[in-house]
PDB file of N, CA, C and O in Angstrom:
ATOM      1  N   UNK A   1       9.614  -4.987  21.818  1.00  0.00           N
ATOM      2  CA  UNK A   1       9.398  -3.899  20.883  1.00  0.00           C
ATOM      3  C   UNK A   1       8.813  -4.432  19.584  1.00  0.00           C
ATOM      4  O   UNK A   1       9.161  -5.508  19.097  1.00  0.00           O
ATOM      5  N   UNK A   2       8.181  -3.868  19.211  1.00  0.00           N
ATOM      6  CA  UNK A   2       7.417  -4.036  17.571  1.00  0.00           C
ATOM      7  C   UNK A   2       8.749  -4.151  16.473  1.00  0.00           C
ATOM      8  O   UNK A   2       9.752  -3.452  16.615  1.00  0.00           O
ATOM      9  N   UNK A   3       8.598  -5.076  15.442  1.00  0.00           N
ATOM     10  CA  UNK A   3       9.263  -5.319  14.923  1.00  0.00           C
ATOM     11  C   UNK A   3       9.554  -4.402  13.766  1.00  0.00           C
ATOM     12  O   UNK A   3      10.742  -4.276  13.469  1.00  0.00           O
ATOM     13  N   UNK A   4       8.656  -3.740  13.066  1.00  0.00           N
ATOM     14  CA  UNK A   4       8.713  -2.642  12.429  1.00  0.00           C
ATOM     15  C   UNK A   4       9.359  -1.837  12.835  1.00  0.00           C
ATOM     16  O   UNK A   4      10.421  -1.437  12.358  1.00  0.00           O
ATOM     17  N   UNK A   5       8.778  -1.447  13.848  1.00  0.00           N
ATOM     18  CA  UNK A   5       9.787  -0.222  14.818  1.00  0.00           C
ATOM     19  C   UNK A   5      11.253  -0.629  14.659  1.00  0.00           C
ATOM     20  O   UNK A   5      12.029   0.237  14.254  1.00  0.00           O
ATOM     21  N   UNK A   6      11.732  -1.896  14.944  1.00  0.00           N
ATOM     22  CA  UNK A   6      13.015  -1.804  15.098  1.00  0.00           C
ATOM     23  C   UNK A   6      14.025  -1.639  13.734  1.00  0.00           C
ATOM     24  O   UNK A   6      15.097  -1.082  13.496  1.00  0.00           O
ATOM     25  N   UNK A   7      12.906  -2.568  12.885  1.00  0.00           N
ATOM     26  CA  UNK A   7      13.428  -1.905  11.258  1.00  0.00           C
ATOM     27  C   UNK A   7      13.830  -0.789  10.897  1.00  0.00           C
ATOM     28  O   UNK A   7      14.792  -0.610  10.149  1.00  0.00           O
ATOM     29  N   UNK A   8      12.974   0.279  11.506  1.00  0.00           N
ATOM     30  CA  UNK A   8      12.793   1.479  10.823  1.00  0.00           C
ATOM     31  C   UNK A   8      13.434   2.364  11.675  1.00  0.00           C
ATOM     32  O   UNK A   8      13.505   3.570  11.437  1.00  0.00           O
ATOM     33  N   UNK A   9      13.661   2.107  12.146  1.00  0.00           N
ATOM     34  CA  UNK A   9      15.427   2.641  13.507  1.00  0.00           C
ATOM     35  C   UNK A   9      15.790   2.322  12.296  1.00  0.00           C
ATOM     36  O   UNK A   9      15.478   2.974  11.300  1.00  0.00           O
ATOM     37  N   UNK A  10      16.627   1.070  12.295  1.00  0.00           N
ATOM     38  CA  UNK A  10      17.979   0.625  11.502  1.00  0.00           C
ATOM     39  C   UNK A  10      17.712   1.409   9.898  1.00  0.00           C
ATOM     40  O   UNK A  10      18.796   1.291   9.326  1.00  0.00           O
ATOM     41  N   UNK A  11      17.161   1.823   9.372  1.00  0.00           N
ATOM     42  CA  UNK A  11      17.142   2.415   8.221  1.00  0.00           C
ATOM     43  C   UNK A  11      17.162   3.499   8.134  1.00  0.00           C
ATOM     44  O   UNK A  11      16.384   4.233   8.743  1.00  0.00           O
ATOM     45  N   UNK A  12      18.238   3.970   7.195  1.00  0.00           N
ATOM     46  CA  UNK A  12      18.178   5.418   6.804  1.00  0.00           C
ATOM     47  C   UNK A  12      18.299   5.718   5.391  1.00  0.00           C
ATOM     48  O   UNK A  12      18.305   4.991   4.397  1.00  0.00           O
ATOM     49  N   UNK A  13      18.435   7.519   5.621  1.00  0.00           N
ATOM     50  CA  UNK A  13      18.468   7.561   3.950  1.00  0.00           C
ATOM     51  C   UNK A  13      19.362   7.011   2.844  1.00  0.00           C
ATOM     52  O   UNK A  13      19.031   6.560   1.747  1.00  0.00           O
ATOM     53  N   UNK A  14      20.651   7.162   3.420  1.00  0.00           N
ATOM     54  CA  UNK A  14      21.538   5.722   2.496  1.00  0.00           C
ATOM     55  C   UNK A  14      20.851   4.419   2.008  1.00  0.00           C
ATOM     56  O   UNK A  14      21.000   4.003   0.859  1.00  0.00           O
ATOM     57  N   UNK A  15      20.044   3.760   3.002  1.00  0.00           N
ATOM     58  CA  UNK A  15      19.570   2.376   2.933  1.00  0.00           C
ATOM     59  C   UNK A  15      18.315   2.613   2.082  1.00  0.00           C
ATOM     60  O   UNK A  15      17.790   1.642   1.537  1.00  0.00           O
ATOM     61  N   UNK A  16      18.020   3.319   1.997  1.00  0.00           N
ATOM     62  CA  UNK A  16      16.541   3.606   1.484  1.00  0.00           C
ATOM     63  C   UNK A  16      17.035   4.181  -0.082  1.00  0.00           C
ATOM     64  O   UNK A  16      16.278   3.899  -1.012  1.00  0.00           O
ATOM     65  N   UNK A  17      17.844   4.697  -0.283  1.00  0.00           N
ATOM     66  CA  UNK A  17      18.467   5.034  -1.746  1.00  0.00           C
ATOM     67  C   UNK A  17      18.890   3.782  -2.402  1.00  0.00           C
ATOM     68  O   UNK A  17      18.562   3.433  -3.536  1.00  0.00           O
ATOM     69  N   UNK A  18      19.828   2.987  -1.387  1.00  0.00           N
ATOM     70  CA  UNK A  18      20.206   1.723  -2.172  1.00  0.00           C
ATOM     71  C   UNK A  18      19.160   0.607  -2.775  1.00  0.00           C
ATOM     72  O   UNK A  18      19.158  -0.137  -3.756  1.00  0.00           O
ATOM     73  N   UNK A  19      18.149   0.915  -1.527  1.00  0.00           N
ATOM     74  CA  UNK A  19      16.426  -0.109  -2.008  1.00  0.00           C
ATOM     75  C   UNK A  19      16.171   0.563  -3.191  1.00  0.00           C
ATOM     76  O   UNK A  19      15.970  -0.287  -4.059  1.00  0.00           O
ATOM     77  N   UNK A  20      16.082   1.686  -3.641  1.00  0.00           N
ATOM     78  CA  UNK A  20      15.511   2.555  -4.714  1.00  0.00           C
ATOM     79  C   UNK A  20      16.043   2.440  -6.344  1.00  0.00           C
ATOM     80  O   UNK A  20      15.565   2.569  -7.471  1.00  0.00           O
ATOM     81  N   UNK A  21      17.490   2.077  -5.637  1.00  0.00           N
ATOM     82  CA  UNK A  21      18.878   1.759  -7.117  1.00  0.00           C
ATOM     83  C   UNK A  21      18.504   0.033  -7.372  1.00  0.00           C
ATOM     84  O   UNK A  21      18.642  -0.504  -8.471  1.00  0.00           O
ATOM     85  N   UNK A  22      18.194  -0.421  -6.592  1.00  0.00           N
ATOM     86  CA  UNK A  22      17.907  -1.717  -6.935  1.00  0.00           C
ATOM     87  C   UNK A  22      17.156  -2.221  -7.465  1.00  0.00           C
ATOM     88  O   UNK A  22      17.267  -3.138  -8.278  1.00  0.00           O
ATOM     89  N   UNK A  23      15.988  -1.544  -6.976  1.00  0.00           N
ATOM     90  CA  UNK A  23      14.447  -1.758  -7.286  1.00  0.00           C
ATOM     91  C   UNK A  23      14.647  -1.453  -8.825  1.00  0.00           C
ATOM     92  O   UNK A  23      14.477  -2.336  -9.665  1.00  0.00           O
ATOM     93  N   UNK A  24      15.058  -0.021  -9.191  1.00  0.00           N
ATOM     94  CA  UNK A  24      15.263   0.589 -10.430  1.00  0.00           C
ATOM     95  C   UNK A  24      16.106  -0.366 -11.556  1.00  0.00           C
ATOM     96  O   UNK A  24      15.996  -0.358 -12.782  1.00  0.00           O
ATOM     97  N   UNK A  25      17.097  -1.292 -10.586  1.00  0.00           N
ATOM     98  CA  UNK A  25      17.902  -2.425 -11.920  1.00  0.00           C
ATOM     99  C   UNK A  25      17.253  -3.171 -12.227  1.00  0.00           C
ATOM    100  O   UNK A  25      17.093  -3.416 -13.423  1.00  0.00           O
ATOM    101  N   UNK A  26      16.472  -3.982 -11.027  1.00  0.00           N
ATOM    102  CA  UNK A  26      15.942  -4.862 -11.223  1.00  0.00           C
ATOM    103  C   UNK A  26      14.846  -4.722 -11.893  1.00  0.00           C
ATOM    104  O   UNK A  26      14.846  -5.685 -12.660  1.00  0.00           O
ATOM    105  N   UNK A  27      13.495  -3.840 -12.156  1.00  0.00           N
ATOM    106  CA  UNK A  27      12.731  -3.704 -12.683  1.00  0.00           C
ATOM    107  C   UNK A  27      12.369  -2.992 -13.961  1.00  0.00           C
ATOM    108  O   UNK A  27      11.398  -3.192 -14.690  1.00  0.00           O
ATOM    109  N   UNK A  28      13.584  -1.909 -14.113  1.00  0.00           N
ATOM    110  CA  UNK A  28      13.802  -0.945 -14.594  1.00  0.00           C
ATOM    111  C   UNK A  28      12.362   0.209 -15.103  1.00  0.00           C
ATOM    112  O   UNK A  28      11.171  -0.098 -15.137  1.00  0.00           O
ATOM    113  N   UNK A  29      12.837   1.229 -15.364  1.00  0.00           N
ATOM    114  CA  UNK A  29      12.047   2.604 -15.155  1.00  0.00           C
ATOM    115  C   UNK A  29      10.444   2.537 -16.074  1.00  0.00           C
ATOM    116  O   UNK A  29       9.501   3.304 -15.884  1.00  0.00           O
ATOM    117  N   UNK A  30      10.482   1.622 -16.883  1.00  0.00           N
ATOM    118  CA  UNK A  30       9.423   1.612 -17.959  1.00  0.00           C
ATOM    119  C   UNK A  30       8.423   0.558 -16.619  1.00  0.00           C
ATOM    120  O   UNK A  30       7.322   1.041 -16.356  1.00  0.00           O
ATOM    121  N   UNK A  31       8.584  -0.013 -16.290  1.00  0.00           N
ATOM    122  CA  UNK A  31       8.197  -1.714 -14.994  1.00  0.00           C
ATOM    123  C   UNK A  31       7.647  -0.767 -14.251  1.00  0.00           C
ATOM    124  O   UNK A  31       6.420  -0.672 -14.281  1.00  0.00           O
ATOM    125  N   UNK A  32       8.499   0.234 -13.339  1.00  0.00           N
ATOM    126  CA  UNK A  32       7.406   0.998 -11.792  1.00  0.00           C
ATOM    127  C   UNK A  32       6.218   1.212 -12.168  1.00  0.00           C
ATOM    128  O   UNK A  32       5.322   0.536 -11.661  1.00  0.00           O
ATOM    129  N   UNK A  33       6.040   1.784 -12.734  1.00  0.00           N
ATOM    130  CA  UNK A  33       4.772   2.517 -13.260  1.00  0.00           C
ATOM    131  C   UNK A  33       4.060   1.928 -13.466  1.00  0.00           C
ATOM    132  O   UNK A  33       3.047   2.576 -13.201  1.00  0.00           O
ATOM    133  N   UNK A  34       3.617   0.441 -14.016  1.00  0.00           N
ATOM    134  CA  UNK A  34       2.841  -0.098 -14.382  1.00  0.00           C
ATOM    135  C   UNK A  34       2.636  -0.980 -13.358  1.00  0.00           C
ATOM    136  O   UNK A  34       1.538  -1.499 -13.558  1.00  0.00           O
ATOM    137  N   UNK A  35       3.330  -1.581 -11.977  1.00  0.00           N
ATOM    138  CA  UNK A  35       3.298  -2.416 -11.046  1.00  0.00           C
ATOM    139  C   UNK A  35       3.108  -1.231 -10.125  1.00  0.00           C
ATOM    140  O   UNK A  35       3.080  -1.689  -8.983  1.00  0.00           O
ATOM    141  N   UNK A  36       2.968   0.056 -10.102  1.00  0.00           N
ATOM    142  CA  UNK A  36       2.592   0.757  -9.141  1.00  0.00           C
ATOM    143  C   UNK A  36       1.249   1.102  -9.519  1.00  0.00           C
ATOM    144  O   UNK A  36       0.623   1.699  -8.644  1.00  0.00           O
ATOM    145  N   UNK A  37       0.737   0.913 -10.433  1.00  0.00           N
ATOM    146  CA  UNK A  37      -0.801   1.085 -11.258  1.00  0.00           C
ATOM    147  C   UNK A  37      -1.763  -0.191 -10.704  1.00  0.00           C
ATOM    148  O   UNK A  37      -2.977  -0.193 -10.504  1.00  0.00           O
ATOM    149  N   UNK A  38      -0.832  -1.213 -10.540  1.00  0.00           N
ATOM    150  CA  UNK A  38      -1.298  -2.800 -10.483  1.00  0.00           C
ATOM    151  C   UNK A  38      -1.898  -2.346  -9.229  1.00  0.00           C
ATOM    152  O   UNK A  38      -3.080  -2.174  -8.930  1.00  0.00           O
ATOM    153  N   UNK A  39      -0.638  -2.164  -8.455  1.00  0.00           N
ATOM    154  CA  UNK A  39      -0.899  -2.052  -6.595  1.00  0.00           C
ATOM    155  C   UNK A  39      -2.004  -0.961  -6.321  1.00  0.00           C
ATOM    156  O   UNK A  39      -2.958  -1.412  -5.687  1.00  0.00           O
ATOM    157  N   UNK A  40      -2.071   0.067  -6.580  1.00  0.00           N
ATOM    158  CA  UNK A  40      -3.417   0.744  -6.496  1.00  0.00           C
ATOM    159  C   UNK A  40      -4.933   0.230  -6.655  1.00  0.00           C
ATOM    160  O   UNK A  40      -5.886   0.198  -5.876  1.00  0.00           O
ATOM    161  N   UNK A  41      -4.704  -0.261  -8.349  1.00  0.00           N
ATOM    162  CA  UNK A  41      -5.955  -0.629  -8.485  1.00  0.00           C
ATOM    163  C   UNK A  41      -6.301  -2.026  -7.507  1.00  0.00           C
ATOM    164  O   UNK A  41      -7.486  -2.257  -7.264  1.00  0.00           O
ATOM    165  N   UNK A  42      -5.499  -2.717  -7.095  1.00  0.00           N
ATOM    166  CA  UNK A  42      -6.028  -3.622  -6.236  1.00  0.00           C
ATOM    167  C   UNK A  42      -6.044  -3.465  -5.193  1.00  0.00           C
ATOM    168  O   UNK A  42      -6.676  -4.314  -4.565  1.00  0.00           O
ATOM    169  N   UNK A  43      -5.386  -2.328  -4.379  1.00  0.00           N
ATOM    170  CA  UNK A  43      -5.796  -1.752  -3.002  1.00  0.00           C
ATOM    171  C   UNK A  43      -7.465  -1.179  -2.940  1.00  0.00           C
ATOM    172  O   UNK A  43      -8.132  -1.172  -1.905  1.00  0.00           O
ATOM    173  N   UNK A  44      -7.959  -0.706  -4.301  1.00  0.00           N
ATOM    174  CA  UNK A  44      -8.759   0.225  -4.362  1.00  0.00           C
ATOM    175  C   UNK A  44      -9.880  -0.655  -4.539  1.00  0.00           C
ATOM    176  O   UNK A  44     -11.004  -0.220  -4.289  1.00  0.00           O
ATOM    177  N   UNK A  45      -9.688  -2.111  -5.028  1.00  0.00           N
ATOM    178  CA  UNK A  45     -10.801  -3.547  -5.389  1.00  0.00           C
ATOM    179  C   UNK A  45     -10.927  -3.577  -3.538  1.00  0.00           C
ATOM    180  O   UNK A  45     -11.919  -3.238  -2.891  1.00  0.00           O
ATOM    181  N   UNK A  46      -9.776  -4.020  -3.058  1.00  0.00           N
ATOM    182  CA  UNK A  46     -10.169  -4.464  -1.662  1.00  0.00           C
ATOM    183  C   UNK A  46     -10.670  -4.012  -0.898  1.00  0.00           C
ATOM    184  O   UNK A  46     -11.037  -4.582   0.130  1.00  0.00           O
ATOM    185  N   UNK A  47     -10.877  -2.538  -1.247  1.00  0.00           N
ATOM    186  CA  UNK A  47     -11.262  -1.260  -0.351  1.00  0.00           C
ATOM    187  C   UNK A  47     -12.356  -1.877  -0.292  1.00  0.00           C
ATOM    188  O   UNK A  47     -12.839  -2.474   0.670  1.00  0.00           O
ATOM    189  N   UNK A  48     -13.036  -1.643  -2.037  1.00  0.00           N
ATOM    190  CA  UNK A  48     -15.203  -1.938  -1.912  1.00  0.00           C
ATOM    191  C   UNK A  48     -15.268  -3.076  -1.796  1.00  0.00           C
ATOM    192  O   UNK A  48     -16.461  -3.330  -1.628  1.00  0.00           O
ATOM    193  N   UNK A  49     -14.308  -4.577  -1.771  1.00  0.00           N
ATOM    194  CA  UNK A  49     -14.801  -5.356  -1.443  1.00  0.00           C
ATOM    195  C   UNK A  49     -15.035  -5.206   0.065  1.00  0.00           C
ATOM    196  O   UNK A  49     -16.217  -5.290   0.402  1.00  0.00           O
ATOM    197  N   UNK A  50     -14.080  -4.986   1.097  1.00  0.00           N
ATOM    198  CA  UNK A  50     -14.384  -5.068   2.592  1.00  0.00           C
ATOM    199  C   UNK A  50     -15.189  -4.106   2.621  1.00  0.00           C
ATOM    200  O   UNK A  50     -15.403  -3.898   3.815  1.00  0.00           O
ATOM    201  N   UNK A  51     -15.932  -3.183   1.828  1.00  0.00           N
ATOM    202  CA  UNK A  51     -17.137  -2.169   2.246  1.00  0.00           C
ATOM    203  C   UNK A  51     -18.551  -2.736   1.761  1.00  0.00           C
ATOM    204  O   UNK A  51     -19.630  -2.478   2.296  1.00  0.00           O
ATOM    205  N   UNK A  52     -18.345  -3.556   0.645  1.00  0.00           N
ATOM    206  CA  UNK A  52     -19.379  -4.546   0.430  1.00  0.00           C
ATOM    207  C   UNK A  52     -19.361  -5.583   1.410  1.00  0.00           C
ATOM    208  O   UNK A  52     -20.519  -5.935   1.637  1.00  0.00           O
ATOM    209  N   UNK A  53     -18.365  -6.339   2.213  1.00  0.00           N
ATOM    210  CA  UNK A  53     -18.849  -7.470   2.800  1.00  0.00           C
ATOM    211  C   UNK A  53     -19.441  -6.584   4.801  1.00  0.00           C
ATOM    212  O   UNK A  53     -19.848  -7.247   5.755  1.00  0.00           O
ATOM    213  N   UNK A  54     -19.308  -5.488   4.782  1.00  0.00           N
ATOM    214  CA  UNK A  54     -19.963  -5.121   6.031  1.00  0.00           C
ATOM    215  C   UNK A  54     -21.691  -5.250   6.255  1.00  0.00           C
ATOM    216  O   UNK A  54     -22.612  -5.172   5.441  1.00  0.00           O
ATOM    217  N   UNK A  55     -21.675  -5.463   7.612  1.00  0.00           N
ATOM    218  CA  UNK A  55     -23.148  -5.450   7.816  1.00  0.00           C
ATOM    219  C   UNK A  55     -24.199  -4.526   7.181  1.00  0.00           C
ATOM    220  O   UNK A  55     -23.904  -3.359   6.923  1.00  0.00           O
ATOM    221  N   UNK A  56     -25.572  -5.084   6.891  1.00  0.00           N
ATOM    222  CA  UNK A  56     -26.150  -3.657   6.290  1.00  0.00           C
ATOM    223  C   UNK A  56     -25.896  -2.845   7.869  1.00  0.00           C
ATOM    224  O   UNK A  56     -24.972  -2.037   7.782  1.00  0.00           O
ATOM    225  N   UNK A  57     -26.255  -2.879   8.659  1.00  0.00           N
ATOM    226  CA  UNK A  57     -26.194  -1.963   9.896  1.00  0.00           C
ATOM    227  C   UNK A  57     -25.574  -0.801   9.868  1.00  0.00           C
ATOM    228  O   UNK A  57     -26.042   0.336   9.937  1.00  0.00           O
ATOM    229  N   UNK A  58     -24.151  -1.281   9.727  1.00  0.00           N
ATOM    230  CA  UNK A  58     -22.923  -0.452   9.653  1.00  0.00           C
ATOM    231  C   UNK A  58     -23.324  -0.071   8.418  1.00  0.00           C
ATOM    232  O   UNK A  58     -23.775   1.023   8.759  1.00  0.00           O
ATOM    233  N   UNK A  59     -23.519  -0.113   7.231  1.00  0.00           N
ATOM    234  CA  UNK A  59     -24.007   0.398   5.697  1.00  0.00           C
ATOM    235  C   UNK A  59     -24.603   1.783   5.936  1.00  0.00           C
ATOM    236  O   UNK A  59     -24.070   2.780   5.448  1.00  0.00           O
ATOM    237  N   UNK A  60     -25.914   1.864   6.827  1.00  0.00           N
ATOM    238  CA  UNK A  60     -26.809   2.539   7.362  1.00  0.00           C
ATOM    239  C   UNK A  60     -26.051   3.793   7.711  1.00  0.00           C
ATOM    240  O   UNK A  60     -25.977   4.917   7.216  1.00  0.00           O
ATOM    241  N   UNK A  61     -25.513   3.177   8.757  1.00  0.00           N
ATOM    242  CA  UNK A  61     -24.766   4.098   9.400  1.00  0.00           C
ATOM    243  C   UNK A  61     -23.802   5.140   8.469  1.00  0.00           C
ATOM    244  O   UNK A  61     -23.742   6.347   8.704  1.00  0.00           O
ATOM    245  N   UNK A  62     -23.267   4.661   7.681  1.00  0.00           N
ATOM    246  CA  UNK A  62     -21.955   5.073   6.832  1.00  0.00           C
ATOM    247  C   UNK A  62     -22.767   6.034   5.770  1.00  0.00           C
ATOM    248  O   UNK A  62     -22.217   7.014   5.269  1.00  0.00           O
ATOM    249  N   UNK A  63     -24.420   5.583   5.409  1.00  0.00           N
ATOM    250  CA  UNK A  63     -24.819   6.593   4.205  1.00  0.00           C
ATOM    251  C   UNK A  63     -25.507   7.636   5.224  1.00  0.00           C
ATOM    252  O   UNK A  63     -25.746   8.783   4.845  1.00  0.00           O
ATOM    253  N   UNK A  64     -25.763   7.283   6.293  1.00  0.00           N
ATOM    254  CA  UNK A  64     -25.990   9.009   6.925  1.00  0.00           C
ATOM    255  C   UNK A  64     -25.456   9.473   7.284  1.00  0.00           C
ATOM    256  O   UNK A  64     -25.812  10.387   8.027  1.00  0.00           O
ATOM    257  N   UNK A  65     -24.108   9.180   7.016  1.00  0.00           N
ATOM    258  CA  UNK A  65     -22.681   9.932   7.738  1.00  0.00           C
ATOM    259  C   UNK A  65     -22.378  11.041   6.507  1.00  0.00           C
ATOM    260  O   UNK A  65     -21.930  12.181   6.637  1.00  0.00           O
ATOM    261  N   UNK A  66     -22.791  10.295   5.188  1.00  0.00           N
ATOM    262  CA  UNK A  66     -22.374  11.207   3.616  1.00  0.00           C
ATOM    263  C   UNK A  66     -23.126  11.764   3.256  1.00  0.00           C
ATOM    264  O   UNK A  66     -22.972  12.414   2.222  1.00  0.00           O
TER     265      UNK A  66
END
């Protein structure tokens, strides 16, 4: 079985509240927001980088799709 999968059996909403109280001590409420700003904008760098490093081919393809 996939290992995720079996994680995500074993977790529930209890366990997922206690990740949430923790996260919240440890970082506290002013911290999310700005490390959840971080994580976006660098999901959103990696996006156009892997859309910049594709073939022109596939490029082609993708601007007559829009």
């Amino acid at each position: 079985m996939n290992a995720l999968a079996i994680f995500l059996g074993m977790v529930g909403p209890w366990q997922i509240g206690l990740i949430i109280v923790v996260v919240l001590l440890l970082f506290g409420g002013k911290k999310i927001p700005e490390l959840m700003k971080g994580l976006g904008s660098g999901i959103k760098e990696f996006k156009n980088a892997a859309r910049e490093d594709q073939p022109a081919d596939s490029k082609k393809e993708e601007d007559k799709k829009e």
